[in-house]
C-alpha positions as a Markdown table, in Angstrom:
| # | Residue | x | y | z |
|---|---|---|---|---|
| 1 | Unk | 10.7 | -17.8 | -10.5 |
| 2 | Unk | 9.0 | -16.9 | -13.7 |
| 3 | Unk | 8.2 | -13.0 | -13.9 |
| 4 | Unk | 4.7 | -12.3 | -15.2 |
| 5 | Unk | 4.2 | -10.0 | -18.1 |
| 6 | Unk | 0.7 | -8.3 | -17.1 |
| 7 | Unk | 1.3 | -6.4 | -14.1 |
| 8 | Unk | 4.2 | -3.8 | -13.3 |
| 9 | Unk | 6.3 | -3.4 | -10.4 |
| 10 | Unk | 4.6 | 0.0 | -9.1 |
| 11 | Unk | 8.1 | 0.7 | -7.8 |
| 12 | Unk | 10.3 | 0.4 | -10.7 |
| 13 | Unk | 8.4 | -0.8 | -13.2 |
| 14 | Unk | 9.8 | -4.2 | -13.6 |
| 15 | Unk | 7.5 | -7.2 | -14.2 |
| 16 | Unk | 6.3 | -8.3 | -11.2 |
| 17 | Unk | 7.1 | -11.7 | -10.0 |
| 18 | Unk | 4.8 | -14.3 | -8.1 |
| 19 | Unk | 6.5 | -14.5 | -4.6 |
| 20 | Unk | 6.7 | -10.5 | -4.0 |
| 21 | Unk | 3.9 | -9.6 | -6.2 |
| 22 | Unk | 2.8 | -7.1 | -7.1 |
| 23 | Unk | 6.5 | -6.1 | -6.4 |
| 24 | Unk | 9.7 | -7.5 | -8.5 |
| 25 | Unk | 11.3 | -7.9 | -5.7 |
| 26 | Unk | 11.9 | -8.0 | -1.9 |
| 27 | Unk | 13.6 | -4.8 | -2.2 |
| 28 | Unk | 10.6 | -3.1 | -4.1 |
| 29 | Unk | 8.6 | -4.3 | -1.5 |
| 30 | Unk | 10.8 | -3.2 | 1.2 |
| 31 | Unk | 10.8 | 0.2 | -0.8 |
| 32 | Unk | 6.6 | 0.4 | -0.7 |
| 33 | Unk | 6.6 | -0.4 | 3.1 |
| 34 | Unk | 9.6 | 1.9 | 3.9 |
| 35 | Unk | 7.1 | 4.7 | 2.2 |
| 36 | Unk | 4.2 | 3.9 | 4.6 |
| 37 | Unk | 5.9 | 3.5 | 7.6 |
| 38 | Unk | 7.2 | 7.4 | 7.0 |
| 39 | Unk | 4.1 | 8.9 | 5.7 |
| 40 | Unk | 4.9 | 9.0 | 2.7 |
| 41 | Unk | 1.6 | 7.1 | 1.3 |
| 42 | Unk | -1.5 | 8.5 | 3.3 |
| 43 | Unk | -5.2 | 7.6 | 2.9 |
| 44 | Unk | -7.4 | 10.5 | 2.6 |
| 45 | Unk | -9.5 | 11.0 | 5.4 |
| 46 | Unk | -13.2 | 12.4 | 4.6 |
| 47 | Unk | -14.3 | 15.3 | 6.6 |
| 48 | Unk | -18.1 | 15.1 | 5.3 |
| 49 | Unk | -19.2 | 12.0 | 7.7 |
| 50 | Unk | -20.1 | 13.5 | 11.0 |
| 51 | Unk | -19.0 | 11.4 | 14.3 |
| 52 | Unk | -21.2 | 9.7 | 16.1 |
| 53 | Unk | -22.6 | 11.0 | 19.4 |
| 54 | Unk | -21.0 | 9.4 | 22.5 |
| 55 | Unk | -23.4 | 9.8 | 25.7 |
| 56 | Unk | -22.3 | 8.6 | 28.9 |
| 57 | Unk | -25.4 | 6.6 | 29.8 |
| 58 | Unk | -24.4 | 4.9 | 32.5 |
């Protein structure tokens, strides 16, 4: 499989091939999800939007 030479592997740095992009490979991949299933990666959360009400209306 040909390796494109525009993106990166954001894991190694590697050019990322088509079948695990934007990874080089499956271990890269294996790598980013290994980081999200730990907590590694997080998404911030914003505090500023206030919850909506919940009535009991019925």
């Amino acid at each position: 499989m040909p390796a494109t030479t525009q993106k990166k592997c954001p894991i190694c740095g590697k050019p990322a091939v088509e079948e695990f992009k934007p990874f080089c490979s499956k271990r890269c991949a294996d790598v980013d999800l290994n980081r999200w299933l730990t907590g590694n990666y997080v998404i911030p959360a914003r505090d500023d939007e206030p919850l909506p009400d919940i009535d009991d209306e019925n």
